[in-house]
C-alpha beads as a LAMMPS data file, in Angstrom:
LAMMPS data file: protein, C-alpha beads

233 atoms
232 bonds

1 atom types
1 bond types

-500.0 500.0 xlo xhi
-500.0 500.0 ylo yhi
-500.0 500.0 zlo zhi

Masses

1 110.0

Atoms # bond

1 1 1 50.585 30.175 -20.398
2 1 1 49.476 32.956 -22.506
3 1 1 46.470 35.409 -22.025
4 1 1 44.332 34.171 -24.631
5 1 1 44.998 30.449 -23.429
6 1 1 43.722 31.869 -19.427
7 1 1 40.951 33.772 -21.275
8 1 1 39.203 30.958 -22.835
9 1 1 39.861 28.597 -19.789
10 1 1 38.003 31.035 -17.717
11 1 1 34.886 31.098 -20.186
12 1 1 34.896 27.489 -20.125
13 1 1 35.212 27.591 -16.101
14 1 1 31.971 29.713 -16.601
15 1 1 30.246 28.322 -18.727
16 1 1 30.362 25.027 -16.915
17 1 1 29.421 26.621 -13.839
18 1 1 26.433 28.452 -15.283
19 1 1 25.233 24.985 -17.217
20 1 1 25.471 23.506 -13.493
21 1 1 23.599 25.999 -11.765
22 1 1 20.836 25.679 -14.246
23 1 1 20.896 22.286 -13.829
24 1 1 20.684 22.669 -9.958
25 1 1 17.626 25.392 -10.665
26 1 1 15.837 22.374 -12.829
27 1 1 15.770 19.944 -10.168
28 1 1 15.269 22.508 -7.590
29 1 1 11.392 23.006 -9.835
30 1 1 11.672 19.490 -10.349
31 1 1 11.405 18.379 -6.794
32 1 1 9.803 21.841 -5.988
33 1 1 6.594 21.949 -8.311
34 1 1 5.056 18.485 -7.792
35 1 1 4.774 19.298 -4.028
36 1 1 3.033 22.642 -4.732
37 1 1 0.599 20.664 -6.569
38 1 1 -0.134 17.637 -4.501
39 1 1 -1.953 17.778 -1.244
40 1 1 -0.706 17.442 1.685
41 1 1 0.980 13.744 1.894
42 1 1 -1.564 10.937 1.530
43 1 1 -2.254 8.558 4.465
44 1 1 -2.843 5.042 3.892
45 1 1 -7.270 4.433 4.519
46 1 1 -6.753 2.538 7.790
47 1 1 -10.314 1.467 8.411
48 1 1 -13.458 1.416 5.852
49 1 1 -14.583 5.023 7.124
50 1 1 -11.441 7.050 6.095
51 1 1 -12.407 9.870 4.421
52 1 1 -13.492 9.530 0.234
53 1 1 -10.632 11.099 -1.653
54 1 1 -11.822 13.777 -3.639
55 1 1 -11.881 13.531 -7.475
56 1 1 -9.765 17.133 -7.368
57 1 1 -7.446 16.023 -4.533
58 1 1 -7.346 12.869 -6.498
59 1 1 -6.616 14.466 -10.243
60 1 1 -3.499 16.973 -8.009
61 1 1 -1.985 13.865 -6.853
62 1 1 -1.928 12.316 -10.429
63 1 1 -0.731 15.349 -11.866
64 1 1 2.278 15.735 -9.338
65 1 1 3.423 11.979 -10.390
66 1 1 3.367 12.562 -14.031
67 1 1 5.622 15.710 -12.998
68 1 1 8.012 14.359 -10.906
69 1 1 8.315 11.463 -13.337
70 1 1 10.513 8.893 -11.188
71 1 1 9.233 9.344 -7.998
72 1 1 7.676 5.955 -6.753
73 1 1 6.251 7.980 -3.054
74 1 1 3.936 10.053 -5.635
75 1 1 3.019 6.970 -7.916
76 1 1 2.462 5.211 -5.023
77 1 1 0.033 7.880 -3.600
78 1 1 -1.566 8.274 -7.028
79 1 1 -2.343 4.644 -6.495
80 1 1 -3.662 4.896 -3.219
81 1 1 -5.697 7.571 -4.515
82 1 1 -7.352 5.992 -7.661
83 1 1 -8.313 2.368 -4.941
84 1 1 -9.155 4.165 -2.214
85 1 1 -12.650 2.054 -2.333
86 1 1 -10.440 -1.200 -1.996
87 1 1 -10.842 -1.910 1.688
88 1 1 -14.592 -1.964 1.546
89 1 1 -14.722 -3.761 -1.341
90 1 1 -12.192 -6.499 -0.264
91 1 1 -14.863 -6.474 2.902
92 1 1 -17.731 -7.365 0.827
93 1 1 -15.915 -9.859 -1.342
94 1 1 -16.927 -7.475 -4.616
95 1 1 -15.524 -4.607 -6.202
96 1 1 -17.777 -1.347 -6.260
97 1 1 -15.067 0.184 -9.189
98 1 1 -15.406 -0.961 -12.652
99 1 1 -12.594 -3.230 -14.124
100 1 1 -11.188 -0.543 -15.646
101 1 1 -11.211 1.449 -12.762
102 1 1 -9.477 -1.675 -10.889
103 1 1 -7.176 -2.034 -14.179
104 1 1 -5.987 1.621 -14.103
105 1 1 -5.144 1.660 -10.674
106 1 1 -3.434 -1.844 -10.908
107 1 1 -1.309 -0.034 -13.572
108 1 1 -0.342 2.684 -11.345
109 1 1 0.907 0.460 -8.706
110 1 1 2.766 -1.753 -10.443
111 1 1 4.850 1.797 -11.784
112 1 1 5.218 2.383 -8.066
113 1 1 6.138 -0.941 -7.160
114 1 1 8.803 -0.606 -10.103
115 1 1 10.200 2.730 -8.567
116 1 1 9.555 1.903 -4.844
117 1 1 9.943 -1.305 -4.082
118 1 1 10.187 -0.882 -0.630
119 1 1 6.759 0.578 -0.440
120 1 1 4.710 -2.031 1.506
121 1 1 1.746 -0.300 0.639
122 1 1 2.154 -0.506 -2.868
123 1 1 2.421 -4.414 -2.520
124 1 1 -1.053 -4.470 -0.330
125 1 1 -3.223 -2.741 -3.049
126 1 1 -1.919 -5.172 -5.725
127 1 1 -2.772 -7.928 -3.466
128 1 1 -5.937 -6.341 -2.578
129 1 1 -6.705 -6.575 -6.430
130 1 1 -5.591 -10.133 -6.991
131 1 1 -7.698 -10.533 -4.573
132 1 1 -10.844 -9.243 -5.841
133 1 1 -9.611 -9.940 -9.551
134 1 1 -8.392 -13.876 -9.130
135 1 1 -9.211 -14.785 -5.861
136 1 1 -5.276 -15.210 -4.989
137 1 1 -3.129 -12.773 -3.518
138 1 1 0.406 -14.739 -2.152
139 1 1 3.004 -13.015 -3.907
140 1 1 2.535 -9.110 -4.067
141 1 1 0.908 -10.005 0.025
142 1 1 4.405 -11.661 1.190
143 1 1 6.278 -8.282 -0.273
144 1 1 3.745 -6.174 1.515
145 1 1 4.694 -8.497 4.630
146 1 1 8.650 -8.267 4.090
147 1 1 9.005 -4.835 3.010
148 1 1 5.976 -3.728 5.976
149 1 1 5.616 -6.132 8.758
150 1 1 5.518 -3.809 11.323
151 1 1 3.455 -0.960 9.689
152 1 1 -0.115 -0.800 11.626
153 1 1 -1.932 0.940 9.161
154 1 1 -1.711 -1.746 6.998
155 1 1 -2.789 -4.483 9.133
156 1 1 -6.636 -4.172 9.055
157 1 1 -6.723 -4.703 5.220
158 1 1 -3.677 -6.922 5.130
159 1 1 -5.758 -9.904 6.820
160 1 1 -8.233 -9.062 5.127
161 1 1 -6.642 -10.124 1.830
162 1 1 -4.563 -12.720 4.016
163 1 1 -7.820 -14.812 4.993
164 1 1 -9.462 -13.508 1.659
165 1 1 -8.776 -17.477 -0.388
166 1 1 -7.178 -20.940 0.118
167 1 1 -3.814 -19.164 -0.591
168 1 1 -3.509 -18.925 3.245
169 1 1 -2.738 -22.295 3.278
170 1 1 0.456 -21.435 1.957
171 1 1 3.023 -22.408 5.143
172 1 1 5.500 -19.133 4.253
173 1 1 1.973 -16.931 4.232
174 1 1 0.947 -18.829 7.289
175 1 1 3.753 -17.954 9.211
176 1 1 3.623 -13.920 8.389
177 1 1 -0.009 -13.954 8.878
178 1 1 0.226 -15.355 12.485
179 1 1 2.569 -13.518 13.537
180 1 1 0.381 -10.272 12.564
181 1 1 -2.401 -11.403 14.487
182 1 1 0.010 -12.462 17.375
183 1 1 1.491 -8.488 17.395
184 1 1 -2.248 -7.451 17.363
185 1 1 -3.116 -9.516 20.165
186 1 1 -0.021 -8.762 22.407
187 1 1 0.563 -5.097 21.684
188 1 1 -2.036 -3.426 19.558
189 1 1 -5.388 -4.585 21.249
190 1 1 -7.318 -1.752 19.753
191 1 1 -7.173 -3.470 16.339
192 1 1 -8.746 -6.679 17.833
193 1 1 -12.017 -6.488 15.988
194 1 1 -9.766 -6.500 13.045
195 1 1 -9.325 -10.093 13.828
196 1 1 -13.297 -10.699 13.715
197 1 1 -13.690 -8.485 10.555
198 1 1 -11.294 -11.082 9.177
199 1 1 -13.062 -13.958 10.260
200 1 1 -16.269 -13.188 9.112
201 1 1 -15.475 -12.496 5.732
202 1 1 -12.758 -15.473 5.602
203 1 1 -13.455 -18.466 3.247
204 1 1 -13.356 -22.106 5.599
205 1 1 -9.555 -22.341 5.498
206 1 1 -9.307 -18.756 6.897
207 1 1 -11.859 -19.259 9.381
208 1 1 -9.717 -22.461 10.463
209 1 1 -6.759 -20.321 10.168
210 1 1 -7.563 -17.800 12.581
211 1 1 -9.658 -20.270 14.945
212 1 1 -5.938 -22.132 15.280
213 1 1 -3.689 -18.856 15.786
214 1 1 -6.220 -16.984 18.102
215 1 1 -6.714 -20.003 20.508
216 1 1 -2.722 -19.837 21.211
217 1 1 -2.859 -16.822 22.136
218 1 1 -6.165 -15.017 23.336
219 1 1 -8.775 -17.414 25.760
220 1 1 -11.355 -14.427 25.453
221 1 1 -11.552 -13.577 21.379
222 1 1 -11.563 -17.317 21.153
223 1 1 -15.032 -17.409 22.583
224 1 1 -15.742 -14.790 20.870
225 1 1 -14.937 -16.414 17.409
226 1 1 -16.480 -19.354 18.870
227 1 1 -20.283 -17.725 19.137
228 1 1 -19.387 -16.470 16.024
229 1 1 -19.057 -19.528 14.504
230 1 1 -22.279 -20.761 16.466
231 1 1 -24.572 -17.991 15.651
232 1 1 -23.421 -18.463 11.260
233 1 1 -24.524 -22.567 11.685

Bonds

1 1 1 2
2 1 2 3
3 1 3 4
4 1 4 5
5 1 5 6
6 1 6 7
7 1 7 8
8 1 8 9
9 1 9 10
10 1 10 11
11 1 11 12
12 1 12 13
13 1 13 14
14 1 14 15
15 1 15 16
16 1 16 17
17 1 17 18
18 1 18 19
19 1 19 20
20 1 20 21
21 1 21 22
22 1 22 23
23 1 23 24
24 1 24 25
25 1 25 26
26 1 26 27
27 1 27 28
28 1 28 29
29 1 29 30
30 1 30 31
31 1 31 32
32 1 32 33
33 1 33 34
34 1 34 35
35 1 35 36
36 1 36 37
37 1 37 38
38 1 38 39
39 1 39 40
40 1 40 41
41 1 41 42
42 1 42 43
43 1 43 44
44 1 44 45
45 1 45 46
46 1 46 47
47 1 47 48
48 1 48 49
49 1 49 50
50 1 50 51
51 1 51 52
52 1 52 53
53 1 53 54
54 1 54 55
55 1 55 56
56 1 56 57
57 1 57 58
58 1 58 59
59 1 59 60
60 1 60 61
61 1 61 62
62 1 62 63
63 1 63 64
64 1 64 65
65 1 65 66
66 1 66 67
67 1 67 68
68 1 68 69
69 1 69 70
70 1 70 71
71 1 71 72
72 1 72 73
73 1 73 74
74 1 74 75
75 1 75 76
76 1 76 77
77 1 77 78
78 1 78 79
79 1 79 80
80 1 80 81
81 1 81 82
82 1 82 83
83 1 83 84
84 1 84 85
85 1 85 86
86 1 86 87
87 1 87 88
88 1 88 89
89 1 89 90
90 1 90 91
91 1 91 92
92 1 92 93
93 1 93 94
94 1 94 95
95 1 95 96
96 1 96 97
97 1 97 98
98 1 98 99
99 1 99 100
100 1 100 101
101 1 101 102
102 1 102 103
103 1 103 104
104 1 104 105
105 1 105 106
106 1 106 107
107 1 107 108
108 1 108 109
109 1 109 110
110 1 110 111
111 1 111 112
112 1 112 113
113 1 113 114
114 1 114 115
115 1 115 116
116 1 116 117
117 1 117 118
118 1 118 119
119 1 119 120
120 1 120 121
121 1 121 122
122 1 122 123
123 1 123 124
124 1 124 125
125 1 125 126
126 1 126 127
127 1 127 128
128 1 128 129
129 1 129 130
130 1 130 131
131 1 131 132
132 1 132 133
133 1 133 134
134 1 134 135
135 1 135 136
136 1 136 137
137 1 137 138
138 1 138 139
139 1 139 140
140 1 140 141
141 1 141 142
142 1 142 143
143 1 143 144
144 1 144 145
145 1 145 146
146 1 146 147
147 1 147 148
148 1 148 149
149 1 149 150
150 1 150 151
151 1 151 152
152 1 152 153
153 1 153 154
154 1 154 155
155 1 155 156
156 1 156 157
157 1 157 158
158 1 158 159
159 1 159 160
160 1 160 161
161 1 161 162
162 1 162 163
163 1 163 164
164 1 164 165
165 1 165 166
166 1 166 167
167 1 167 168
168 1 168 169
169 1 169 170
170 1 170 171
171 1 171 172
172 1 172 173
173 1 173 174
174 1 174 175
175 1 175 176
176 1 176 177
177 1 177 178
178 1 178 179
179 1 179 180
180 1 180 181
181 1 181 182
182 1 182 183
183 1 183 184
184 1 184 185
185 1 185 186
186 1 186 187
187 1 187 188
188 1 188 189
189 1 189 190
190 1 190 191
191 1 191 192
192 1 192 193
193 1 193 194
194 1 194 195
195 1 195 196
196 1 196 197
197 1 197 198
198 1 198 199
199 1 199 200
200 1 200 201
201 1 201 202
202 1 202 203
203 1 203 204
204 1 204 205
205 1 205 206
206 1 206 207
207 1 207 208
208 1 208 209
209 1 209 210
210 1 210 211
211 1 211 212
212 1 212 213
213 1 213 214
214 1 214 215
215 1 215 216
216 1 216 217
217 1 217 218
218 1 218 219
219 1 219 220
220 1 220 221
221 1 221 222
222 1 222 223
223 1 223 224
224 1 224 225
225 1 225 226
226 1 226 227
227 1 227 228
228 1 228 229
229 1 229 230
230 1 230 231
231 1 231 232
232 1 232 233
């Protein structure tokens, strides 16, 4: 092997290094730069008084998706983010955003459902919007079930949209739903008046629903669904 032939194999040797370290410097800003710019990681609104979402906090998070591109954890956030009204308004049976506020961050989900399918919560808001939008929420609600069963935070506005139309007739929904309520009852008892928030604002197949799965299991919230019921006749 001559010198010239060693000579150029060691400028190709370099080059290739150099062209891989500068692609190991991109992704390190790639993966780098969105979290700079987002706040601190975004916690799914448990209960109706979570904290408002700021319309700066809110405008970061978007801007750290549309960096990172591919990332369905910030799209998903970003989604969160633009529907963070959605538990209140799937309490009232109404929704306090605008369709195109409900359209945008339908949009935003379905990305992040697309990229992270996984993400249970990214399921629950497009239920919670089917919900609100069409009165239906089965399908995106069963993949917030399969991908999330066991994820608390996500319970409170789950049944909501579980009890929220007839859908819950549905035997497959059925089935997921009680066994939610039956994990409430028998290990999370804090998130009992979850349960009644449910009831309240359930249609006459949810109320049914829940009147059927809660005497199974609980002798006391029974009753108290029971002068529930009494007191709304």
């Amino acid at each position: 092997m001559d010198t010239l032939t060693t000579h150029r194999r060691q400028k190709l040797l370099h080059a290739a290094l150099f062209a891989f370290a500068g692609l190991l410097a991109l992704q390190s800003i790639w993966i780098t730069l969105p979290e700079l710019i987002r706040t601190s990681p975004l916690a799914f609104p448990r209960e109706t008084q979570s904290s408002p979402i700021s319309s700066s906090e809110g405008n970061r998070i978007g801007w750290a998706a549309e960096l990172a591109l591919v990332r369905g954890d910030l799209w998903a956030e970003d989604a969160i983010a633009q529907s963070s009204e959605l538990i209140r308004d799937v309490e009232l049976r109404k929704a306090g955003q605008s369709a195109g506020q409900v359209q945008a961050g339908r949009s935003t989900a379905e990305k992040a459902a697309m990229l992270s399918p996984h993400d249970a919560r990214v399921w629950l808001l497009l239920a919670s919007m089917d919900c609100l939008l069409h009165g239906g929420a089965s399908g995106a609600l069963k993949m917030s079930y399969y991908t999330g069963s066991n994820e608390i935070v996500l319970m409170p506005l789950r049944l909501l949209v579980a009890t929220c139309s007839d859908e819950i007739n549905d035997a497959e929904l059925q089935n997921l739903v009680a066994r939610e309520i039956r994990f409430i009852i028998t290990r999370e008892q804090n998130l009992k008046p979850v349960i009644l928030a449910a009831y309240q604002n359930a249609p006459a197949t949810g109320k049914r629903f829940i009147e059927t799965v809660v005497g199974d299991l609980d002798s006391g919230l029974a009753a108290t669904i029971r002068g529930i019921k009494d007191r709304n006749k």
